[in-house]
C-alpha positions as CSV (number, residue, x, y, z in Angstrom):
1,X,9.1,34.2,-10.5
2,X,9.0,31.9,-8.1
3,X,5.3,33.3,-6.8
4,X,4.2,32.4,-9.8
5,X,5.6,28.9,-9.9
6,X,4.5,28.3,-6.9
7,X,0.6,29.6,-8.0
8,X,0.7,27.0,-10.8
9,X,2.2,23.9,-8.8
10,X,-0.7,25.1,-6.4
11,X,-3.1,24.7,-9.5
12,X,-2.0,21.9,-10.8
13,X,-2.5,20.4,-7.5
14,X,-6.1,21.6,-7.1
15,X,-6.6,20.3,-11.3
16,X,-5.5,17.1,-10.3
17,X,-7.5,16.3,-6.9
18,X,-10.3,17.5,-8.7
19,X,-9.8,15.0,-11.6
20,X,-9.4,12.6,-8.9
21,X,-12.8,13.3,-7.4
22,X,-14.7,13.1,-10.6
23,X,-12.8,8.8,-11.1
24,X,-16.0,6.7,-11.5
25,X,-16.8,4.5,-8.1
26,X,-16.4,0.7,-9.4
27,X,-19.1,-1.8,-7.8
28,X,-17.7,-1.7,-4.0
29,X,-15.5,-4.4,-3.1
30,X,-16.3,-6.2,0.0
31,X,-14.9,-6.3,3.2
32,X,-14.1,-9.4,5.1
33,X,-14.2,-9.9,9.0
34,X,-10.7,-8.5,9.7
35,X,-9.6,-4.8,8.6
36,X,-6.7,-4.9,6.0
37,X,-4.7,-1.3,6.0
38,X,-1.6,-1.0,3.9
39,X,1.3,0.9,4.5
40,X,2.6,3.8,2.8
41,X,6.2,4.4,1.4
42,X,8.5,5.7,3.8
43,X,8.4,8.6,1.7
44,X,5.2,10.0,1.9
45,X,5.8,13.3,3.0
46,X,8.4,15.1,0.8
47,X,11.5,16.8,2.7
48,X,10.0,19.9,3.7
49,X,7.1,18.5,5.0
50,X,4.7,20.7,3.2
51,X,2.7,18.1,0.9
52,X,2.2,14.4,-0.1
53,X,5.1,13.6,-2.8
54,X,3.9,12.8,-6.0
55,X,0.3,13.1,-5.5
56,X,-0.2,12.4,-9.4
57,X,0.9,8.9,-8.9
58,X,-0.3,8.1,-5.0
59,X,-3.2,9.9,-5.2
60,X,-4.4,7.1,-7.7
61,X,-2.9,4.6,-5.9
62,X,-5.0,5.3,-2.8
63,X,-8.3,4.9,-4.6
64,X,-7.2,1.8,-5.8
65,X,-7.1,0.9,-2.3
66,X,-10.4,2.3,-1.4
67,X,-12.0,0.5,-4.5
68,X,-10.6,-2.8,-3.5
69,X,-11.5,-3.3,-0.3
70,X,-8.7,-1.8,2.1
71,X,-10.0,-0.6,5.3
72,X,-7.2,2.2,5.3
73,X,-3.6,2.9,5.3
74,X,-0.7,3.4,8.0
75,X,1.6,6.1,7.9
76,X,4.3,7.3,9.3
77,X,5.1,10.8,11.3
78,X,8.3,11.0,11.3
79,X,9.7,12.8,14.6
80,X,12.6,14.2,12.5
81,X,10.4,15.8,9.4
82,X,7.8,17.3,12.0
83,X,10.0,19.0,14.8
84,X,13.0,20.4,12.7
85,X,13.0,23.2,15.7
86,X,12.3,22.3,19.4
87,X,8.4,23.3,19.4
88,X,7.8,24.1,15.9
89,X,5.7,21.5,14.2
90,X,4.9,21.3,10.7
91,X,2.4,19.0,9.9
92,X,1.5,20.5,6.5
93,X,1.8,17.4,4.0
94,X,0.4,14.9,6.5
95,X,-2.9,17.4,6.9
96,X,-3.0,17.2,3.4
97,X,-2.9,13.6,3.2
98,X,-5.5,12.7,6.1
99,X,-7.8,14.7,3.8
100,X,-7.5,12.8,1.1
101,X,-8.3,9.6,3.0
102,X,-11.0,11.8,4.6
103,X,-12.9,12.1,0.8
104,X,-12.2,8.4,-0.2
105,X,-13.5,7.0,2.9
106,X,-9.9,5.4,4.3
107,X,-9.0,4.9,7.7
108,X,-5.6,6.2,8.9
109,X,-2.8,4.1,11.3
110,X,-0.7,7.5,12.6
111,X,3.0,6.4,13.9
112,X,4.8,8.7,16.4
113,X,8.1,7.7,14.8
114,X,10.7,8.7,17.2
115,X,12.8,7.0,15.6
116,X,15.4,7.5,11.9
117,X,14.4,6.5,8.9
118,X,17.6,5.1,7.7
119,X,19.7,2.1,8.0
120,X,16.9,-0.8,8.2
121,X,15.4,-3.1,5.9
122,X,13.8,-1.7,3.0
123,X,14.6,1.9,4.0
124,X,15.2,3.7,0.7
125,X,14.8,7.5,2.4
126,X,16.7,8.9,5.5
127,X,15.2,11.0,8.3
128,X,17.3,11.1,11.2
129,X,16.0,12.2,14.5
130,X,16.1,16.0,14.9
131,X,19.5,17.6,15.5
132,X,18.7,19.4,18.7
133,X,18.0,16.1,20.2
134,X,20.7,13.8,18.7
135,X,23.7,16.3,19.5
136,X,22.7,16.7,23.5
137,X,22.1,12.7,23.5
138,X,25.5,11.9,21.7
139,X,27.4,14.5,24.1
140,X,26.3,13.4,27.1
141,X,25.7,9.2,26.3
142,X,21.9,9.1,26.0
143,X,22.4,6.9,22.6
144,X,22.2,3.4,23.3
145,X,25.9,2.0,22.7
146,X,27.1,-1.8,22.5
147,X,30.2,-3.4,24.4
148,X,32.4,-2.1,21.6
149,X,31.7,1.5,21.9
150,X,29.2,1.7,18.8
151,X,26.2,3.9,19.6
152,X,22.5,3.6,17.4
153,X,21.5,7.0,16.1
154,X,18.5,4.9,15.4
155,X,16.6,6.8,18.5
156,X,17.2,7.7,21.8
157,X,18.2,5.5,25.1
158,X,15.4,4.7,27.3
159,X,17.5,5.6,30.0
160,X,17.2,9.5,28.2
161,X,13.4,9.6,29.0
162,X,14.0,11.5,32.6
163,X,17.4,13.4,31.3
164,X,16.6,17.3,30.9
165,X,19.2,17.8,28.7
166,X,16.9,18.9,25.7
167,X,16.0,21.9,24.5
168,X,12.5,23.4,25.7
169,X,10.1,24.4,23.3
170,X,11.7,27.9,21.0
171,X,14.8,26.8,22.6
172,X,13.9,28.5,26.3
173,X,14.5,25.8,29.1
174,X,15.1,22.1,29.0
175,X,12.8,19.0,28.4
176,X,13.2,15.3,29.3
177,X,12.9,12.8,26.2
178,X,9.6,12.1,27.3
179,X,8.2,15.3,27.6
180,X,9.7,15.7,23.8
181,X,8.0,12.9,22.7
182,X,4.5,14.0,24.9
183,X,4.7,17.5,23.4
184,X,4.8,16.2,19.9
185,X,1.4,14.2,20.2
186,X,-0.6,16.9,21.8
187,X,0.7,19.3,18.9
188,X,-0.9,16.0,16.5
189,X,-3.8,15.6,18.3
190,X,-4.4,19.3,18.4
191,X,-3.7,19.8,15.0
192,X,-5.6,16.9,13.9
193,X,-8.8,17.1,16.0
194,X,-11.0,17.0,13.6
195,X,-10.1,13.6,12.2
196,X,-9.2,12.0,15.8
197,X,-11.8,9.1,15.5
198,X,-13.6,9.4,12.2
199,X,-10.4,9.2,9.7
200,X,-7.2,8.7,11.9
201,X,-8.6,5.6,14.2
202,X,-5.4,4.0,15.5
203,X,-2.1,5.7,17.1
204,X,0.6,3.5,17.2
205,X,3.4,4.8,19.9
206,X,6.8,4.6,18.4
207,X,9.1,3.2,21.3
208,X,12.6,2.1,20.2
209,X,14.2,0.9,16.7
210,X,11.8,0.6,13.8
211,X,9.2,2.6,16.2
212,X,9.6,-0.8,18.3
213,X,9.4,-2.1,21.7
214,X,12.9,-3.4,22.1
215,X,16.5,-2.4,22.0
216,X,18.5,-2.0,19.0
217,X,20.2,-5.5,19.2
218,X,20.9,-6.0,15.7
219,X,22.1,-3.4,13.3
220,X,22.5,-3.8,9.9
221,X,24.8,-0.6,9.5
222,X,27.0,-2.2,12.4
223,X,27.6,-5.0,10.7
224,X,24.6,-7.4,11.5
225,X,23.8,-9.7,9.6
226,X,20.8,-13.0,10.0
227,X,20.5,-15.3,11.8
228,X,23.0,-13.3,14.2
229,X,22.2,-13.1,17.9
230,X,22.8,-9.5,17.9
231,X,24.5,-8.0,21.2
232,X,23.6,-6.6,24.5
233,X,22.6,-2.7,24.3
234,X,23.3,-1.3,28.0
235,X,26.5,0.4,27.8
236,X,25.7,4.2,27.0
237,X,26.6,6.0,30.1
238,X,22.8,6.8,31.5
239,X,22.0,2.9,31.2
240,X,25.2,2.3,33.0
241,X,24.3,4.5,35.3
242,X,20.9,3.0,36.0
243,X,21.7,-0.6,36.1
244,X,24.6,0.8,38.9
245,X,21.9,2.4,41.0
246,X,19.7,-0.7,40.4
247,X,21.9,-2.9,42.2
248,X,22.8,-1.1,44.9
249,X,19.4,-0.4,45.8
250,X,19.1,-4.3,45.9
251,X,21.8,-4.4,47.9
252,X,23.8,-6.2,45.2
253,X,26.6,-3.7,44.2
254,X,28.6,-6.8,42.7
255,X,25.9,-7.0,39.8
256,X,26.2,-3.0,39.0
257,X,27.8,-3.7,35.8
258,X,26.7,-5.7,32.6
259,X,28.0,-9.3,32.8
260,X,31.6,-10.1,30.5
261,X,29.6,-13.2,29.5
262,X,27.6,-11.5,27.1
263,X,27.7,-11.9,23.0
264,X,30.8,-10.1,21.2
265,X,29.7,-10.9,17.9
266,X,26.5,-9.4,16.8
267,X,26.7,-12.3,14.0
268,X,27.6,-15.4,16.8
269,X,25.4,-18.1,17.5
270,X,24.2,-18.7,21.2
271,X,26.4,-21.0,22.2
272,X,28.9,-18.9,21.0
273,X,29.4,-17.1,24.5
274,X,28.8,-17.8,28.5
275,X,25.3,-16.0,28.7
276,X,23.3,-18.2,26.6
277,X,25.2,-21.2,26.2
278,X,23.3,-24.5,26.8
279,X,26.5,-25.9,28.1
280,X,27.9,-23.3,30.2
281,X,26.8,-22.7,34.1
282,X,28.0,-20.4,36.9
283,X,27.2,-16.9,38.3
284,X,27.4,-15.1,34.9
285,X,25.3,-17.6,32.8
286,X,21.7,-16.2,32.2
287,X,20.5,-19.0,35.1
288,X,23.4,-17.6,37.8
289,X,23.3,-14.8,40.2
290,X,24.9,-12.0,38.2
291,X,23.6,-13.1,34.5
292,X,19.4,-13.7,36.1
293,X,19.7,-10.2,37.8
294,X,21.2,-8.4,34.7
295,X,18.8,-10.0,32.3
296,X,15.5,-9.1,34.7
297,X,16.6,-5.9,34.9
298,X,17.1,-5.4,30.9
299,X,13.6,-6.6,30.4
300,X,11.7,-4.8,33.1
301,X,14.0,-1.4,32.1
302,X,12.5,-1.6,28.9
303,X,8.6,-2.4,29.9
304,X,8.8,0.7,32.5
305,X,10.4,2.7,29.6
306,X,7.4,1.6,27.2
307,X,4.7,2.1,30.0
308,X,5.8,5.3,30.2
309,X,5.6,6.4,26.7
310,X,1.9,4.7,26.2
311,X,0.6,6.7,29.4
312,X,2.2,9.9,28.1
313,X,0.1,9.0,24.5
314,X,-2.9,8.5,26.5
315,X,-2.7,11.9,28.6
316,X,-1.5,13.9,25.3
317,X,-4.9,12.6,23.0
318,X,-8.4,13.6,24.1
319,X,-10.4,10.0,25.0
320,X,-12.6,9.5,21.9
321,X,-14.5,6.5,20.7
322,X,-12.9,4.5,18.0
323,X,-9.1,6.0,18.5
324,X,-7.5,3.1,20.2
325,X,-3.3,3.2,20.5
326,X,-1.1,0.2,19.4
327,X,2.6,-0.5,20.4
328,X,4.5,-2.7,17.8
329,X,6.8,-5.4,18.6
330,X,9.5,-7.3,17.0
331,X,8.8,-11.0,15.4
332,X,12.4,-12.1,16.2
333,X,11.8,-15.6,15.3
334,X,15.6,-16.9,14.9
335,X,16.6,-18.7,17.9
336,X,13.9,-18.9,19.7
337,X,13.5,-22.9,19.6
338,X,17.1,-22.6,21.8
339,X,16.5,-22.7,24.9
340,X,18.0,-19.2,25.9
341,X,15.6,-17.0,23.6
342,X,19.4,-15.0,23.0
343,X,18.1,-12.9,19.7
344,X,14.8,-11.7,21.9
345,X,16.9,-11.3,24.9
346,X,19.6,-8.9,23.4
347,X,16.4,-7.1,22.0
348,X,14.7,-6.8,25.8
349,X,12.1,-9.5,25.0
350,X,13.9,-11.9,28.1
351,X,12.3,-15.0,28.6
352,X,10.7,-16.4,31.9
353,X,13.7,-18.2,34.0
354,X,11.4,-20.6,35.3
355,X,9.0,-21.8,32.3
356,X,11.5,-20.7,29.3
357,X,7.9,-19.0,28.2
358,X,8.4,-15.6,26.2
359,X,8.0,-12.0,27.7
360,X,5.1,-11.3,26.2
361,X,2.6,-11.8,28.4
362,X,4.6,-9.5,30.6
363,X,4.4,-7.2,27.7
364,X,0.4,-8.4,27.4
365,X,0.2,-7.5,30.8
366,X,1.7,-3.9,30.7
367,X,-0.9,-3.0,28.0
368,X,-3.6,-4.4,29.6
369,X,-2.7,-2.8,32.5
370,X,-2.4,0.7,31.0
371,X,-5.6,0.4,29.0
372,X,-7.6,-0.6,32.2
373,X,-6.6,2.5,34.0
374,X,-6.7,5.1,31.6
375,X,-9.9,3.7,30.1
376,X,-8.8,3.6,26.6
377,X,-8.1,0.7,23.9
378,X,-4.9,-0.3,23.5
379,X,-3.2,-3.3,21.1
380,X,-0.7,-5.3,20.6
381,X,0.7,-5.3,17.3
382,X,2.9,-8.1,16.3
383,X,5.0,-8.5,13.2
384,X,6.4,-11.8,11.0
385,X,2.4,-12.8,9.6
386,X,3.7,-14.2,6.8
387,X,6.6,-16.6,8.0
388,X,5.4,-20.4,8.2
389,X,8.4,-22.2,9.9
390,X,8.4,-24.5,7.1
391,X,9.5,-21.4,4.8
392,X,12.0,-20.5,7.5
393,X,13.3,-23.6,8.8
394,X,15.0,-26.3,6.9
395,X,17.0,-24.3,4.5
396,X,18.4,-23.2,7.4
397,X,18.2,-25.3,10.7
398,X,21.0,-23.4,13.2
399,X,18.5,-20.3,12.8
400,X,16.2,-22.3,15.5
401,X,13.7,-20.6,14.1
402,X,9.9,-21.1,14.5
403,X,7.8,-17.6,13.3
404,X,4.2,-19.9,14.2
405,X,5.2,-21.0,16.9
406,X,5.9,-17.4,18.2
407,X,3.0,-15.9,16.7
408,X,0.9,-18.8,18.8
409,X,2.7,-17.6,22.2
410,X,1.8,-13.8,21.8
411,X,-1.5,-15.0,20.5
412,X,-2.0,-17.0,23.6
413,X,-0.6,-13.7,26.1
414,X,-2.7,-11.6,24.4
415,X,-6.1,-13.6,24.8
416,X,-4.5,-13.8,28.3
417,X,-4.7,-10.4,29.1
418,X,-7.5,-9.0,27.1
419,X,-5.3,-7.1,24.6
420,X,-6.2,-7.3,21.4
421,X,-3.6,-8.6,18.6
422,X,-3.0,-6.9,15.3
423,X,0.1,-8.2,13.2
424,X,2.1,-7.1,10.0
425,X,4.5,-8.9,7.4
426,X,7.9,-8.5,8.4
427,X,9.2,-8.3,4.5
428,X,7.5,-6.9,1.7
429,X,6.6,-9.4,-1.0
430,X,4.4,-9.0,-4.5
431,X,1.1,-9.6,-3.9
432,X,-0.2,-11.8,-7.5
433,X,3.5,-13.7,-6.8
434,X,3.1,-14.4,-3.5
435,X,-0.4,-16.6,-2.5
436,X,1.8,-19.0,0.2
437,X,2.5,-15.5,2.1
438,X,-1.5,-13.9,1.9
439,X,-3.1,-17.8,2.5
440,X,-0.6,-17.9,5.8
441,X,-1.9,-14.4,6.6
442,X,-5.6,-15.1,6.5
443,X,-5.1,-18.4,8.8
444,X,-3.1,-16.3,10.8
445,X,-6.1,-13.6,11.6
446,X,-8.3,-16.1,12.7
447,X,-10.8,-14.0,10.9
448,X,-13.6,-16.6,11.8
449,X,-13.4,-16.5,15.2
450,X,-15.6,-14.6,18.5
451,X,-12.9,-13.8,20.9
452,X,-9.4,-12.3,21.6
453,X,-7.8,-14.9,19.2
454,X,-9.2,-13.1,15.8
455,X,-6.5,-10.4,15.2
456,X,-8.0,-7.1,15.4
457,X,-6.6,-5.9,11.8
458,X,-3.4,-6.8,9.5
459,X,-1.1,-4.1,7.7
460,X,0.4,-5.1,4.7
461,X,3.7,-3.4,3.4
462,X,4.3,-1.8,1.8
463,X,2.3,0.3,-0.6
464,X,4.4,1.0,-4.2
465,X,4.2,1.0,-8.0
466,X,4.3,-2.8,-7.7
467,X,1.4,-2.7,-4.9
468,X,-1.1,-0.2,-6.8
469,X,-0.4,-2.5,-10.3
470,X,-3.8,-3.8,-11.4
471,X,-2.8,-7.4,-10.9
472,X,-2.0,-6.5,-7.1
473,X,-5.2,-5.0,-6.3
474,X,-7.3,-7.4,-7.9
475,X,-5.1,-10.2,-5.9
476,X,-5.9,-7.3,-2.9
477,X,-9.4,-6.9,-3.7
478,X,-9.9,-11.2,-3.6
479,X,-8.0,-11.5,-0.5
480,X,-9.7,-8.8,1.9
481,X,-13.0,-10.5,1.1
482,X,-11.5,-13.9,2.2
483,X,-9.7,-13.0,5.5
């Protein structure tokens, strides 16, 4: 019985793809000067990772995309779908969907997502990291962990990325986080050769929360909520252990600990506690001995972590014209008119001590760095397109926030160091309701200009019922040719 069920779904399937081939072509939409890619529901793939979920409804929705101008789409692979058993990787559903883009001429944006799907905005699905390396991490404190004791399942620790406490692959000897995360793209790029280039043209390296960059500073499921600092994320015991040895070896075994003067409330403002006040002073503010050395060490921590993971990308895909890599960070725009940058700092992003600039020209720099020397393209993907700080800031002025004049700053690091800059929207929004949010998109690409400044490409979220309405794509279609 259930051969036979399985025979007709398999029918069905191959009935409806070839319905789907024969939909008439409308006149081709044109492009503008900056590729648009839009990205798909979290729940792509369905549970068992064998095929795209309702392919009767997304399939059409995809060629609504191709008919209206979108370059491609972004997907995500998650870590926990793939790798259910150490070494076994089933990338069944996502082969199936790269084909599909394959016949309707998209482009495809693949995320290593080594992190859950779960617990963040706008995440409707769960996926949590695999079992086999969540149990090990959580036994043995390689789960990053606040002041209070509260670990993130979100994804591993950075300070896990040289621990062999995992598994190797069919269970037989034991792998460092990174060598988990480095066997998992050579199993995609072996699996997906023959699209490497020609369909799947971008790899963005999950690194953190949200497949970000940073530290899990604020958590919704613990209680976050905006414009909250968010809190310090170094007390899981291999962190501890790092920022021990750290000190020591600069012969400063007083600073081997994280500082009491850091945030107890995820929701406080920053002048809410020692660190970041503007008022406070002394050897465990953020300008003092204890609270400088701590917060350098935090932001250079997480930049070795993510140089680490991009060179592991480079050395697991084969070098190929037109696949480039992207690393994604966070737009945390609240408080980052005060003048201790505390929401970026909790997150790693720790501003320069001397010009109160952001980190990211150090994070510029680390790209460009990495793309030099293993010769391939790498960018520098920026989220919060859409926010003008007249939209964020007088409704609510102790947020300190300024989304453009952030954007401007990584524009600037970024033209800096050579890196290209793609971006995102940081909230989903209807695309016929919402012409304030595309026309602050479109001045945000730059699309007119020759150098570094014009962003490389934009990904709009999310792509739903709502999205693939004809309304939206005719909005879509309007827009792409504009930008």
């Amino acid at each position: 019985g259930s051969f036979v069920a399985g025979v007709a779904v398999f029918a069905l399937r191959e009935k409806l793809l070839k319905l789907f081939r024969k939909f008439e072509t409308e006149e081709p939409s044109k492009q503008g000067r900056v590729p648009i890619f839009v990205m798909m529901p979290l729940d792509t793939i369905t549970n068992d990772g064998k095929l795209v979920n309702d392919l009767a409804t997304r399939g059409p929705w995809l060629k609504g995309l191709a008919n209206n101008g979108a370059t491609g789409i972004m997907v995500d692979v998650w870590w926990g779908l793939v790798e259910t058993a150490p070494g076994t990787y089933n990338f069944e559903g996502y082969l199936e969907l790269c084909k599909l883009c394959k016949e309707l001429g998209l482009k495809l944006q693949a995320v290593m997502s080594f992190h859950q799907c779960g617990g963040n905005v706008g995440d409707n699905v769960s996926f949590p990291i695999p079992s086999w390396a969540l149990e090990p991490a959580r036994a043995q404190g390689f789960l990053y962990k606040d002041r209070d004791g509260k670990i993130s399942e979100d994804c591993l620790s950075l300070s896990a990325d040289k621990q062999q406490i995992f598994p190797g692959k069919g269970g037989t000897g034991k792998r460092d986080a990174i060598a988990c995360y480095s066997d998992f793209m050579a199993a995609f790029a072996s699996t997906f050769a023959p699209f490497l280039g020609s369909t799947i043209v971008e790899i963005q390296v999950g690194m953190g929360p949200c497949g970000e960059l940073r530290y899990p500073s604020y958590m919704m499921s613990q209680g976050w909520d905006y414009p909250g600092v968010g809190l310090i994320m170094a007390h899981d015991t291999g962190m501890e252990k790092m920022l021990k040895e750290a000190a020591a070896a600069a012969g400063k075994p007083q600073f081997g600990s994280v500082p009491a003067s850091c945030p107890t409330n995820t929701c406080g403002m920053p002048e809410d506690c020692v660190l970041f006040s503007a008022k406070s002073s002394g050897d465990s503010h953020r300008t003092g001995g204890h609270g400088a050395f701590f917060l350098e060490w935090y932001h250079k921590t997480l930049l070795s972590h993510g140089d680490t993971i991009l060179r592991a990308a480079c050395a697991a895909f084969p070098k190929i014209q037109d696949l480039s890599f992207s690393i994604k960070v966070s737009g945390i725009h609240w408080h980052c008119m005060h003048p201790s940058r505390a929401t970026e700092t909790c997150a790693g992003y720790v501003p320069s001590l001397e010009t109160g600039s952001g980190a990211y020209s150090n994070i510029a720099k680390m790209l460009g760095g990495v793309a030099k020397q293993t010769g391939r393209d790498v960018f520098f993907n920026f989220t919060c397109l859409e926010m003008s700080n007249i939209s964020q800031g007088p409704g609510m002025p102790h947020a300190d926030s300024s989304p453009e004049d952030l954007i401007a700053e990584v524009r600037r690091a970024c033209i800096q160091e050579q890196v290209p800059l793609c971006g995102e929207n940081a909230l989903q929004f209807g695309l016929p309701e919402s012409d304030w949010a595309l026309s602050q998109i479109r001045t945000q690409t730059r699309g007119w200009a020759t150098g570094h400044d014009k962003m490389h490409s934009v990904t709009l979220l999310r792509l739903d019922d709502g999205f693939a309405r004809p309304s939206s794509l005719k909005t879509l279609r309007k827009w792409v040719a504009s930008v």
